[in-house]
Biopython code that builds the backbone (N, CA, C, O; Angstrom):
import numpy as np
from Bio.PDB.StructureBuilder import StructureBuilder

atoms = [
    (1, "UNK", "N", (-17.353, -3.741, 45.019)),
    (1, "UNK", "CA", (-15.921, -3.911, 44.833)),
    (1, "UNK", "C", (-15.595, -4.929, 43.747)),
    (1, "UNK", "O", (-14.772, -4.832, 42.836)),
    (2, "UNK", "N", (-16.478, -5.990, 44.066)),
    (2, "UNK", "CA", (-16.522, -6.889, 42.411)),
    (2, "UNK", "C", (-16.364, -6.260, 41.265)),
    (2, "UNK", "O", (-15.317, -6.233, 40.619)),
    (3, "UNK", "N", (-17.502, -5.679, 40.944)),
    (3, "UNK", "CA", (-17.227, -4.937, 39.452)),
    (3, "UNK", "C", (-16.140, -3.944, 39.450)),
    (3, "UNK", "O", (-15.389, -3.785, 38.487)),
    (4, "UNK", "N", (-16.076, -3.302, 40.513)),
    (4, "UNK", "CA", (-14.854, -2.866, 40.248)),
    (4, "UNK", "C", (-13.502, -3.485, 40.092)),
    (4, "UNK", "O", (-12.637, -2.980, 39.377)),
    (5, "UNK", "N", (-13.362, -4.408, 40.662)),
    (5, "UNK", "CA", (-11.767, -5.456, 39.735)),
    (5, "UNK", "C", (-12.235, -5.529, 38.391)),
    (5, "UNK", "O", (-11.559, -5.055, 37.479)),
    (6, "UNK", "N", (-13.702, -6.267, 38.119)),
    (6, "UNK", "CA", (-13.800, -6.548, 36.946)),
    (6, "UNK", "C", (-13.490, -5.240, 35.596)),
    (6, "UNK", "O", (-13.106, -5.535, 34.464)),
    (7, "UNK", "N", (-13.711, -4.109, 35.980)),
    (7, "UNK", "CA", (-13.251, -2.927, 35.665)),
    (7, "UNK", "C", (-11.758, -2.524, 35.058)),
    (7, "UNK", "O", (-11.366, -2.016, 34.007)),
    (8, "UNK", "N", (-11.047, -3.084, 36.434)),
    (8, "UNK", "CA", (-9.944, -2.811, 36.133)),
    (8, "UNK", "C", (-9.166, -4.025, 35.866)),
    (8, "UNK", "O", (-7.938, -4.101, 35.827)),
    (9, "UNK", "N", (-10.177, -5.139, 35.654)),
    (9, "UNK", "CA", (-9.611, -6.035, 34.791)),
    (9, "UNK", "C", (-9.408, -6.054, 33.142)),
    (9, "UNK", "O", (-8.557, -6.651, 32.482)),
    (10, "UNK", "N", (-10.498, -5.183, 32.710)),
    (10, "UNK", "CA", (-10.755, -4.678, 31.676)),
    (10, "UNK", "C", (-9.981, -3.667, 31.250)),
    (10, "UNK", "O", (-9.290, -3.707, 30.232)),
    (11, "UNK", "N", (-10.070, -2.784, 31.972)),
    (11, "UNK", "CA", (-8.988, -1.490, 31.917)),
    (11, "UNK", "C", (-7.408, -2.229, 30.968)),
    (11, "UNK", "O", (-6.964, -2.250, 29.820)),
    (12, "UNK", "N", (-7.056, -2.713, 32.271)),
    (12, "UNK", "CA", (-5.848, -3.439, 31.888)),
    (12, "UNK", "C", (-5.583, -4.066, 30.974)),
    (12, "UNK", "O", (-4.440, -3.996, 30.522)),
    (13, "UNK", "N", (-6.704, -5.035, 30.285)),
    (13, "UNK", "CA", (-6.761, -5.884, 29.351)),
    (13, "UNK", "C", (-6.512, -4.580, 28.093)),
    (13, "UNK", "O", (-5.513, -4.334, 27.418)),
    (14, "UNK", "N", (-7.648, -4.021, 28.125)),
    (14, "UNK", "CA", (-7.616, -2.961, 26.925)),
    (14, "UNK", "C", (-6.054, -1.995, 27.036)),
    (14, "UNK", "O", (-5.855, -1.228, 26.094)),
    (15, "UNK", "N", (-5.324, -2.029, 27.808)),
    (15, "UNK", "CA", (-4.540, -1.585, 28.150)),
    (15, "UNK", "C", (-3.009, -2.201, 27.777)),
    (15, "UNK", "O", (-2.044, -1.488, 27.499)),
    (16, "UNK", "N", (-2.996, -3.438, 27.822)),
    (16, "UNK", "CA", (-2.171, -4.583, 26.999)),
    (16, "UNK", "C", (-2.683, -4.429, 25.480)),
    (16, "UNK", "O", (-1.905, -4.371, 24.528)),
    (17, "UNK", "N", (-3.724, -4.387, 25.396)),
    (17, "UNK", "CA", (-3.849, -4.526, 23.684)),
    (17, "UNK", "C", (-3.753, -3.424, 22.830)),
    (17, "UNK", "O", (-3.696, -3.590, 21.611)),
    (18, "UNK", "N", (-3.723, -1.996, 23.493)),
    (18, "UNK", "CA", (-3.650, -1.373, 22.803)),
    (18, "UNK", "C", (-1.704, -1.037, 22.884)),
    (18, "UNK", "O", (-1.103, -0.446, 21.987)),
    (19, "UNK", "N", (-1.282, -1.386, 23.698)),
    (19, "UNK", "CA", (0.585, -1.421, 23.909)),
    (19, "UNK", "C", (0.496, -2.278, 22.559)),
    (19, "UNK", "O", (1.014, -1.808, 21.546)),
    (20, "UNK", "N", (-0.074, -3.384, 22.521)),
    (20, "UNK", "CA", (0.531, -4.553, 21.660)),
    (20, "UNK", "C", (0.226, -3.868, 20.049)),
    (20, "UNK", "O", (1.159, -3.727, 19.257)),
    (21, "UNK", "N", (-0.898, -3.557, 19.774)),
    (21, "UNK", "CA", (-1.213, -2.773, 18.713)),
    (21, "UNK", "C", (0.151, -1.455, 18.374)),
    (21, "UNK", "O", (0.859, -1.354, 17.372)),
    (22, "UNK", "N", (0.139, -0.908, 19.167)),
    (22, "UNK", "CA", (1.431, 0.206, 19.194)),
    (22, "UNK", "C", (2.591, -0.281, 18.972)),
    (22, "UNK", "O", (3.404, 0.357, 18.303)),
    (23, "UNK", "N", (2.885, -1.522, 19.502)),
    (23, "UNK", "CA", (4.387, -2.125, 19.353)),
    (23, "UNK", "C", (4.350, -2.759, 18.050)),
    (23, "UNK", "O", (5.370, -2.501, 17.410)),
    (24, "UNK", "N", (3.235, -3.759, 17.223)),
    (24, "UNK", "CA", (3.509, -3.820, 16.088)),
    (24, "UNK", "C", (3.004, -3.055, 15.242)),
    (24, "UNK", "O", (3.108, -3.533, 14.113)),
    (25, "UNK", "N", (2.484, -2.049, 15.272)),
    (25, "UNK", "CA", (2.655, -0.262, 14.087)),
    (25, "UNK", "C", (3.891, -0.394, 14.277)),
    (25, "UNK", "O", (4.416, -1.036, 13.367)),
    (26, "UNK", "N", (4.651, -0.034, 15.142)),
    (26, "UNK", "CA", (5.813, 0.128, 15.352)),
    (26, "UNK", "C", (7.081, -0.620, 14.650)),
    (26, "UNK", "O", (8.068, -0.122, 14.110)),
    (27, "UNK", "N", (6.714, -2.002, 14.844)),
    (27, "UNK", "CA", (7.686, -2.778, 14.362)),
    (27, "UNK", "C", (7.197, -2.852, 12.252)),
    (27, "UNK", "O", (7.876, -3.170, 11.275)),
    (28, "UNK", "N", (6.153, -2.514, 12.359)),
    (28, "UNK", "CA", (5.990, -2.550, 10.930)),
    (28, "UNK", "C", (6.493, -1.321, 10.056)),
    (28, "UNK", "O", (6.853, -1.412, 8.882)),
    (29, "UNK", "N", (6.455, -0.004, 10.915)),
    (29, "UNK", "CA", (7.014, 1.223, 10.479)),
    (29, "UNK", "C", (8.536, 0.788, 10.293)),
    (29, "UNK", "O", (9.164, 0.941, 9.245)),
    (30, "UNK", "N", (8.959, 0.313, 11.282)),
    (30, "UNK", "CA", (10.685, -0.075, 11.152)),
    (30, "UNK", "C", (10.899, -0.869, 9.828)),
    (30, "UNK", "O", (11.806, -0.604, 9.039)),
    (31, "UNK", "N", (10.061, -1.785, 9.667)),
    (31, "UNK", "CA", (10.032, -2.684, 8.481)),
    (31, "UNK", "C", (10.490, -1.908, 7.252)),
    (31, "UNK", "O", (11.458, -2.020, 6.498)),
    (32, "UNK", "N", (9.224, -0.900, 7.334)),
    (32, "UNK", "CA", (9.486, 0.001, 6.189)),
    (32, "UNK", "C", (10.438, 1.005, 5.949)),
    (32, "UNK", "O", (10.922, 1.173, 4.830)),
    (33, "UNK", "N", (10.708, 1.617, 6.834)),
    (33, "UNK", "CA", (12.037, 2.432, 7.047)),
    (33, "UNK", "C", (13.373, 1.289, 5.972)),
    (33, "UNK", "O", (14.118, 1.547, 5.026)),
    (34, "UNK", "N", (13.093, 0.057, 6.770)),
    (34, "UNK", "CA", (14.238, -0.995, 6.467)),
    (34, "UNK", "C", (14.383, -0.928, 4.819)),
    (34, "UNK", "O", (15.382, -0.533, 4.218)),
    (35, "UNK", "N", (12.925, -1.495, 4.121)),
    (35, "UNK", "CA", (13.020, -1.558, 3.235)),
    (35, "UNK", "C", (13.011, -0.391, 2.441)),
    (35, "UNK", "O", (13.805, -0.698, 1.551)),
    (36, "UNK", "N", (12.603, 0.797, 2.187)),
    (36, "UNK", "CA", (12.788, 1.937, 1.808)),
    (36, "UNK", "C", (14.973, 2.410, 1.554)),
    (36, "UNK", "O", (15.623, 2.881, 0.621)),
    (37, "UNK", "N", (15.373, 1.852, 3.176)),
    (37, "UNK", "CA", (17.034, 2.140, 2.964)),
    (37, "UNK", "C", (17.195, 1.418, 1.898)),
    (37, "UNK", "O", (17.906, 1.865, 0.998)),
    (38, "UNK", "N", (16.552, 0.104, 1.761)),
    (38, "UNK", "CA", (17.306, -0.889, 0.958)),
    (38, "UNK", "C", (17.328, -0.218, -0.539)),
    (38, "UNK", "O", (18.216, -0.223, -1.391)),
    (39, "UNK", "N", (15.717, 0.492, -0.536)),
    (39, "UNK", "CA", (15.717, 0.694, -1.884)),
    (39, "UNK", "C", (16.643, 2.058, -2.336)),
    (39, "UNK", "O", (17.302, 2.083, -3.375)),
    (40, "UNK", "N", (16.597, 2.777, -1.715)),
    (40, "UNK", "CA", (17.602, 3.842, -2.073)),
    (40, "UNK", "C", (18.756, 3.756, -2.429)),
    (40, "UNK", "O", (19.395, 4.481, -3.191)),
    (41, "UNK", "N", (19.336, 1.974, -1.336)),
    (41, "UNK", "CA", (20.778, 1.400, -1.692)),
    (41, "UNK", "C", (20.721, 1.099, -3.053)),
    (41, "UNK", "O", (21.633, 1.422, -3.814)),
    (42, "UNK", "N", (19.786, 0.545, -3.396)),
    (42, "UNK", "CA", (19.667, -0.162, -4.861)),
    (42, "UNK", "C", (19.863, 0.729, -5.607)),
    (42, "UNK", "O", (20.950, 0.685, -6.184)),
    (43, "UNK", "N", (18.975, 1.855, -5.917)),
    (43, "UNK", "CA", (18.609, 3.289, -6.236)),
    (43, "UNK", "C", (20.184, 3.676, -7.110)),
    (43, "UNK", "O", (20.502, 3.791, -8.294)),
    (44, "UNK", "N", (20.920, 3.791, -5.740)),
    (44, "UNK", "CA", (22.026, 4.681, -5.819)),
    (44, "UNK", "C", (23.073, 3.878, -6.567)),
    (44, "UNK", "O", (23.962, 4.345, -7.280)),
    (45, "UNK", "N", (22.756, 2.171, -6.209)),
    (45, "UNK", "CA", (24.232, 1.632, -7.068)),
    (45, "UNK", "C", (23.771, 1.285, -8.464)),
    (45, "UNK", "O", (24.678, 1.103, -9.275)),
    (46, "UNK", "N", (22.424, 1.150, -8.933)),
    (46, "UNK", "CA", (21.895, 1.258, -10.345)),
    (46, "UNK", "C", (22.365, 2.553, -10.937)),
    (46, "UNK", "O", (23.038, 2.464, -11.965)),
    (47, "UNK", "N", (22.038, 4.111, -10.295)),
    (47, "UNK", "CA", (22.678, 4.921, -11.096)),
    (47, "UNK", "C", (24.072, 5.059, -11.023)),
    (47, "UNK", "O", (24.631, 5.747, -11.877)),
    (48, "UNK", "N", (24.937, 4.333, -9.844)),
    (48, "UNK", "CA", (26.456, 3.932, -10.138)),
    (48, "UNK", "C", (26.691, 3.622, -11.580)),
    (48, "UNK", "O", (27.582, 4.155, -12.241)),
    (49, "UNK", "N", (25.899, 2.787, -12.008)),
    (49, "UNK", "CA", (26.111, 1.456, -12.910)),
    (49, "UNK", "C", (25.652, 1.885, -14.229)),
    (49, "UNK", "O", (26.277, 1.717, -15.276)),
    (50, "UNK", "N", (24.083, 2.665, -14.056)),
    (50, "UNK", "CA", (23.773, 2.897, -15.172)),
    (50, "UNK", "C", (24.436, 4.332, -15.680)),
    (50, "UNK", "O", (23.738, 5.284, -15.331)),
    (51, "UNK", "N", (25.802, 4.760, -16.536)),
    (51, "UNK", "CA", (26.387, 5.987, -16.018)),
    (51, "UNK", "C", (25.856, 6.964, -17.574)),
    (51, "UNK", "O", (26.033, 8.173, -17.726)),
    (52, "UNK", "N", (25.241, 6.087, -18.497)),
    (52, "UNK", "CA", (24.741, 7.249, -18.892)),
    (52, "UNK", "C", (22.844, 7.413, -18.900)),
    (52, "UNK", "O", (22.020, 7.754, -19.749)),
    (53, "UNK", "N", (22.783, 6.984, -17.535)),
    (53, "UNK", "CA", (21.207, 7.410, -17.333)),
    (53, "UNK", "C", (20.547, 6.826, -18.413)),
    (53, "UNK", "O", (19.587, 7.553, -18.667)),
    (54, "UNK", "N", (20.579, 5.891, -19.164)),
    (54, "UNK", "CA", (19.501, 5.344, -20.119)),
    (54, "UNK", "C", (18.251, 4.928, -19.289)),
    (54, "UNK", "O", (17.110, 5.286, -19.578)),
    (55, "UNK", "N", (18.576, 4.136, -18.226)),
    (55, "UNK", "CA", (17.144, 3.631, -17.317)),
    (55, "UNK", "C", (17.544, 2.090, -17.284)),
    (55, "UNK", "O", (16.773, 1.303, -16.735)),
    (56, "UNK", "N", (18.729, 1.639, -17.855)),
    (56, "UNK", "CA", (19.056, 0.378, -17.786)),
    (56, "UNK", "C", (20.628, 0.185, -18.031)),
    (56, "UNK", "O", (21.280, 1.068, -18.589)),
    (57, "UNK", "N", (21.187, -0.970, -17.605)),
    (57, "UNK", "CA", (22.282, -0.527, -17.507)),
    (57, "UNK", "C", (22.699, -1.897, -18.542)),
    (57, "UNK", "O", (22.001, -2.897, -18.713)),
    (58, "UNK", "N", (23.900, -1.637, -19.092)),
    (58, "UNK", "CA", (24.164, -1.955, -20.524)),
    (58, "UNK", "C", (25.196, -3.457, -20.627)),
    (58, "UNK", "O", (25.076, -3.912, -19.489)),
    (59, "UNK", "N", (25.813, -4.098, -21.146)),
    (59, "UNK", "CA", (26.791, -5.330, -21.046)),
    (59, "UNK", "C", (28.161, -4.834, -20.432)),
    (59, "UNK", "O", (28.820, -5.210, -19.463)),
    (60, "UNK", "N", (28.359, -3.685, -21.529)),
    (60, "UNK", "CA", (29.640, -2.828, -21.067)),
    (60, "UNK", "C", (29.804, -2.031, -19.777)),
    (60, "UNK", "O", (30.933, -1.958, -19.291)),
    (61, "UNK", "N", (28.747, -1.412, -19.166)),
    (61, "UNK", "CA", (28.818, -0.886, -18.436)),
    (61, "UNK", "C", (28.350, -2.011, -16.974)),
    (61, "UNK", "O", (28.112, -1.684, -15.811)),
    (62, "UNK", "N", (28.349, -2.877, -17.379)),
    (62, "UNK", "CA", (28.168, -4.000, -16.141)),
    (62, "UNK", "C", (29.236, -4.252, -15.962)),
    (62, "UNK", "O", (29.623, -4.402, -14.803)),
    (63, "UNK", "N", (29.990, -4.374, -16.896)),
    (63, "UNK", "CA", (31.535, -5.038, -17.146)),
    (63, "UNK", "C", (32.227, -4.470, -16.448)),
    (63, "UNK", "O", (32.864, -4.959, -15.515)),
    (64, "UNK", "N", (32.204, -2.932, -16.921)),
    (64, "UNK", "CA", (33.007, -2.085, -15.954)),
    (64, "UNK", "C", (32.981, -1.843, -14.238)),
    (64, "UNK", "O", (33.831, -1.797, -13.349)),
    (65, "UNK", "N", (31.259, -1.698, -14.341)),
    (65, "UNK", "CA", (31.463, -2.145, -12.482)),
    (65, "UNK", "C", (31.560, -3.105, -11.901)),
    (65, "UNK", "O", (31.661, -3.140, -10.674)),
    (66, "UNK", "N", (31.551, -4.226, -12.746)),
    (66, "UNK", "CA", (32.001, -5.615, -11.923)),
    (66, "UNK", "C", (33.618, -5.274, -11.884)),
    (66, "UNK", "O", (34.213, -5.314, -10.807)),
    (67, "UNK", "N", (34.331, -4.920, -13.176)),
    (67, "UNK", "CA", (35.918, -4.836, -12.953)),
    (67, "UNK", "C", (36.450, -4.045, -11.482)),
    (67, "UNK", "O", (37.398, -4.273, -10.730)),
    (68, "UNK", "N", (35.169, -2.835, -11.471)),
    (68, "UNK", "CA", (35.609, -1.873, -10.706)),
    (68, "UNK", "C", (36.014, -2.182, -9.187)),
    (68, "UNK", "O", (36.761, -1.667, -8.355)),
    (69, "UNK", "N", (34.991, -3.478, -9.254)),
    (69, "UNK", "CA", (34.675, -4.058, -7.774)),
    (69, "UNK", "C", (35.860, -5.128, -7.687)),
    (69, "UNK", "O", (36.602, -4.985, -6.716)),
    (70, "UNK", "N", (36.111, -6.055, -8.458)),
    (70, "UNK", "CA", (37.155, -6.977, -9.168)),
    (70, "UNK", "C", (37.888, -6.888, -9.680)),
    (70, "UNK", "O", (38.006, -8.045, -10.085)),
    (71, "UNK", "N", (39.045, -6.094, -10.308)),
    (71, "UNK", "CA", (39.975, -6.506, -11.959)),
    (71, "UNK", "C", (40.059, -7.663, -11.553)),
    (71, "UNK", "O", (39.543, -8.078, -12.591)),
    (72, "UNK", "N", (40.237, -8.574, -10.991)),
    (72, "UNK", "CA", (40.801, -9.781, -11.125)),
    (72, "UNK", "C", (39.792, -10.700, -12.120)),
    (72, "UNK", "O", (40.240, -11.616, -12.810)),
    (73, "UNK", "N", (38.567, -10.377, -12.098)),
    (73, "UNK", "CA", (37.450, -11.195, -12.870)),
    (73, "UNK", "C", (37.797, -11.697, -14.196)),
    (73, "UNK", "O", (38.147, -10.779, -14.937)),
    (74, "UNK", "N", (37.814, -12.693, -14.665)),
    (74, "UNK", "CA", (38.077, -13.501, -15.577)),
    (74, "UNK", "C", (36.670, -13.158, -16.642)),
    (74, "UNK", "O", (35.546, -12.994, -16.169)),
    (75, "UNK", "N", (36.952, -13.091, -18.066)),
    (75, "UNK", "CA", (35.604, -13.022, -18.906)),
    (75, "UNK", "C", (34.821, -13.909, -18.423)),
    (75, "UNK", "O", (34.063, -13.506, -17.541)),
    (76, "UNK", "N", (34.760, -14.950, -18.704)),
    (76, "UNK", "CA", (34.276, -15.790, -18.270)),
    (76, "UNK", "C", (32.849, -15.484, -16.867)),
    (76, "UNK", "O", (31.629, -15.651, -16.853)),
    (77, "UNK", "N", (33.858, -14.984, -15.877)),
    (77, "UNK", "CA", (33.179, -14.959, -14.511)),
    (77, "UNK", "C", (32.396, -13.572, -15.119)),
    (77, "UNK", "O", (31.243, -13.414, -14.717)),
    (78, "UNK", "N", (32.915, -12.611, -16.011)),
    (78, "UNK", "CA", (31.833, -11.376, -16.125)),
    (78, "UNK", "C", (30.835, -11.963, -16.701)),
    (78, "UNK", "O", (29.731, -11.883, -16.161)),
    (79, "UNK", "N", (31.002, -12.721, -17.990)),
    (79, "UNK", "CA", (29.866, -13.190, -18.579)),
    (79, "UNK", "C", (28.872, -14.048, -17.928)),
    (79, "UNK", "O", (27.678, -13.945, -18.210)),
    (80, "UNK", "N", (29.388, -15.032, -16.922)),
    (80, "UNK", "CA", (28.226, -15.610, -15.987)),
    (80, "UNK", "C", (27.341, -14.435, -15.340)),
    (80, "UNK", "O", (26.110, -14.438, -15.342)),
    (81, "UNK", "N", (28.129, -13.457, -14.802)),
    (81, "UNK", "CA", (27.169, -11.967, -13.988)),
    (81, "UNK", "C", (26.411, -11.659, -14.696)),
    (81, "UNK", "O", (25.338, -11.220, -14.282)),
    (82, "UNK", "N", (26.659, -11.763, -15.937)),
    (82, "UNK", "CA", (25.807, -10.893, -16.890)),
    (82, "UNK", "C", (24.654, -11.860, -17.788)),
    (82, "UNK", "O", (23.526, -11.577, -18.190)),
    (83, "UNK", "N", (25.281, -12.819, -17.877)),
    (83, "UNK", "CA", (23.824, -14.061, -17.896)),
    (83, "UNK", "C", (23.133, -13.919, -16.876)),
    (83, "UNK", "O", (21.935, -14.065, -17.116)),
    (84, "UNK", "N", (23.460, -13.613, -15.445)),
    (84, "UNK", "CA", (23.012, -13.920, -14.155)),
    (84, "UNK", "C", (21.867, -12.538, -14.126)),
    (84, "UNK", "O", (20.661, -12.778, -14.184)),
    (85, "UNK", "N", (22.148, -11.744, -14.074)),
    (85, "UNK", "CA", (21.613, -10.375, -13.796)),
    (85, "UNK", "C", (20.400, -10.216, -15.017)),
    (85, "UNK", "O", (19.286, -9.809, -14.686)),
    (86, "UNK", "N", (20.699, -10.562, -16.431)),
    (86, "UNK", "CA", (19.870, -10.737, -17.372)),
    (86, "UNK", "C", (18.877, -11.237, -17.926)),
    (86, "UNK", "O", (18.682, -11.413, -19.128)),
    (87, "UNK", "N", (17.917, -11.592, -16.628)),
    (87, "UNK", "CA", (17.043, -12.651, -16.771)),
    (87, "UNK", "C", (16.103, -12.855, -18.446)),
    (87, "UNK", "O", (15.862, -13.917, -19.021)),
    (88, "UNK", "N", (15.740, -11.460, -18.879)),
    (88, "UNK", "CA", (14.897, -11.926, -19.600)),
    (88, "UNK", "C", (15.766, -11.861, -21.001)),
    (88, "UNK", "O", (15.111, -11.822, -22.043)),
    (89, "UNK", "N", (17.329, -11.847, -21.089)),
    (89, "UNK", "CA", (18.101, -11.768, -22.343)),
    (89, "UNK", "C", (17.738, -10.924, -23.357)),
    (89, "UNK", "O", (17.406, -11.474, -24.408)),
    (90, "UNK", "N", (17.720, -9.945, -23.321)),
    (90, "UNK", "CA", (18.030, -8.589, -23.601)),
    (90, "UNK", "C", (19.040, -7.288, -23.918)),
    (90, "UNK", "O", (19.001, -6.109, -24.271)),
    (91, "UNK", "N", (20.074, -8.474, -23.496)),
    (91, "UNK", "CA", (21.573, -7.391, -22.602)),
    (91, "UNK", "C", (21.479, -6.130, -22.174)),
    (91, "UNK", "O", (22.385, -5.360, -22.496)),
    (92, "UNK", "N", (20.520, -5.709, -21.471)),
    (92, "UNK", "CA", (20.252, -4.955, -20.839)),
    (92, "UNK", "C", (19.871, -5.294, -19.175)),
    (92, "UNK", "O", (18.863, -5.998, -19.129)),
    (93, "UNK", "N", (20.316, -5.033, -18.073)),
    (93, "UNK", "CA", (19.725, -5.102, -16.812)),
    (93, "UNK", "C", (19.102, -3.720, -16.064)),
    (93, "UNK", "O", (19.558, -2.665, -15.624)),
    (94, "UNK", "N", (17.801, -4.361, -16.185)),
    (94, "UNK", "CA", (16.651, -3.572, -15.285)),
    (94, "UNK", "C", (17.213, -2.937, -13.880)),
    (94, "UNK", "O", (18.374, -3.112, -13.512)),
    (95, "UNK", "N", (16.381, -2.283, -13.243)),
    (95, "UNK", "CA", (16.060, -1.927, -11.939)),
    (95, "UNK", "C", (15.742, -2.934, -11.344)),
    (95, "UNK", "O", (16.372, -3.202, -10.320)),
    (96, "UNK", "N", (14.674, -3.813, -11.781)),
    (96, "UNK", "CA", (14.028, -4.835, -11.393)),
    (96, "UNK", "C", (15.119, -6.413, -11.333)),
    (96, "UNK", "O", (15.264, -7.201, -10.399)),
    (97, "UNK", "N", (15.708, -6.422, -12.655)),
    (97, "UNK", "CA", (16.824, -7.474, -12.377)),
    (97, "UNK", "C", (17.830, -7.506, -11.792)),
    (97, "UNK", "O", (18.274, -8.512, -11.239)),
    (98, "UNK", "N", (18.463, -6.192, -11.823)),
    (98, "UNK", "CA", (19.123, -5.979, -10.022)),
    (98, "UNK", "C", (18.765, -6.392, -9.194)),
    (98, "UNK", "O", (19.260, -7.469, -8.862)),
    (99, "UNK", "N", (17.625, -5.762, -8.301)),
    (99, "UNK", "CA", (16.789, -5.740, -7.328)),
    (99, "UNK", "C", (16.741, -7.652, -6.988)),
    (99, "UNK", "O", (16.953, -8.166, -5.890)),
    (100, "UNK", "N", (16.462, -8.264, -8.062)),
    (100, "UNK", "CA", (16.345, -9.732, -8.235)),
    (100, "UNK", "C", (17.928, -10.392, -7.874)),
    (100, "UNK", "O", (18.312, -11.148, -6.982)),
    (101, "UNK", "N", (18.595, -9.750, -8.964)),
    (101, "UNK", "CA", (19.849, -10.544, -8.632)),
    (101, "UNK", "C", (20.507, -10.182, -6.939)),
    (101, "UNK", "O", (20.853, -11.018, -6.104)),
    (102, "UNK", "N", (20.525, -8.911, -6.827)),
    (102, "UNK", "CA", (20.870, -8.835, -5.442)),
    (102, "UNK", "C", (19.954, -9.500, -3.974)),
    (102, "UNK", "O", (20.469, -9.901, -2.930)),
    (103, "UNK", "N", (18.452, -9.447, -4.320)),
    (103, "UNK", "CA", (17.718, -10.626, -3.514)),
    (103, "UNK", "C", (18.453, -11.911, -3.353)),
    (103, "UNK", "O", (18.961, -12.340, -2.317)),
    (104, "UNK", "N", (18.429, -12.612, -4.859)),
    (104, "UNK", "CA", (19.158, -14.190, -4.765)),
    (104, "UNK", "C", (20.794, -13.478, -4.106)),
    (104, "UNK", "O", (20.577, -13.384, -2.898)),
    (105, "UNK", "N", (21.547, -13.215, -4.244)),
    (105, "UNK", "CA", (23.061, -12.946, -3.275)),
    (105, "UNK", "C", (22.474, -12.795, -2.429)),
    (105, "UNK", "O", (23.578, -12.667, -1.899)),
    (106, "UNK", "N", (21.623, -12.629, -1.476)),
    (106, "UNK", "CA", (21.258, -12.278, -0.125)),
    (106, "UNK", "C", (21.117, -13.978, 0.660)),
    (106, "UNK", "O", (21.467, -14.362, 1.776)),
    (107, "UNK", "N", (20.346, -14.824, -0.673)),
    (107, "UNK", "CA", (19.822, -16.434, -0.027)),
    (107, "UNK", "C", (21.014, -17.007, 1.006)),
    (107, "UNK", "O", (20.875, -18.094, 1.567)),
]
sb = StructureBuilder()
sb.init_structure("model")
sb.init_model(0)
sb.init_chain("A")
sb.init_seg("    ")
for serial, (resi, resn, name, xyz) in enumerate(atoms, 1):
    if name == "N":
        sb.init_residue(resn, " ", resi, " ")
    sb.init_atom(name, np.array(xyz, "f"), 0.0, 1.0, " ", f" {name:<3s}", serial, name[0])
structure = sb.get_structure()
């Protein structure tokens, strides 16, 4: 009868660890689901932005979807966005400098 608890001490044990294994697959699949929405969000408001599909989106056409979101925006406040978003000064914003600038708005 000994070994047998010890059995189904084991049982059980292996039995917790493989739940626990399952629950974080689980929580890591969600992760990704998460981040995948995010990227599609991004996805979709870059080709908002970028409206003639170049692959980057332009000074003017930043301008316009910041207005779109704002008229009230002052030059000024567009031109900080657009310093902001422009990391490597280019006047052009990436996929990637989106992706960046909308990370930092998240802090």
């Amino acid at each position: 009868d000994a070994l047998s608890e010890e059995e189904l001490a084991r049982d059980g044990d292996a039995q917790v660890a493989r739940i626990q294994a399952e629950a974080e697959a689980l929580e890591a699949e969600a992760a990704q689901l998460e981040q995948d929405d995010a990227n599609t969000r991004l996805q979709r408001v870059f080709q908002l932005f970028d409206t003639d599909a170049s692959g980057s989106i332009s000074k003017a056409e930043l301008e316009a979807a910041l207005l779109s979101v704002n008229n009230s925006l002052s030059e000024e406040e567009i031109a900080a966005a657009i310093m902001q978003a422009d990391t490597n000064g280019d006047d052009l914003v990436t996929k990637e400098e989106l992706a960046q600038l909308v990370k930092d708005m998240q802090m």
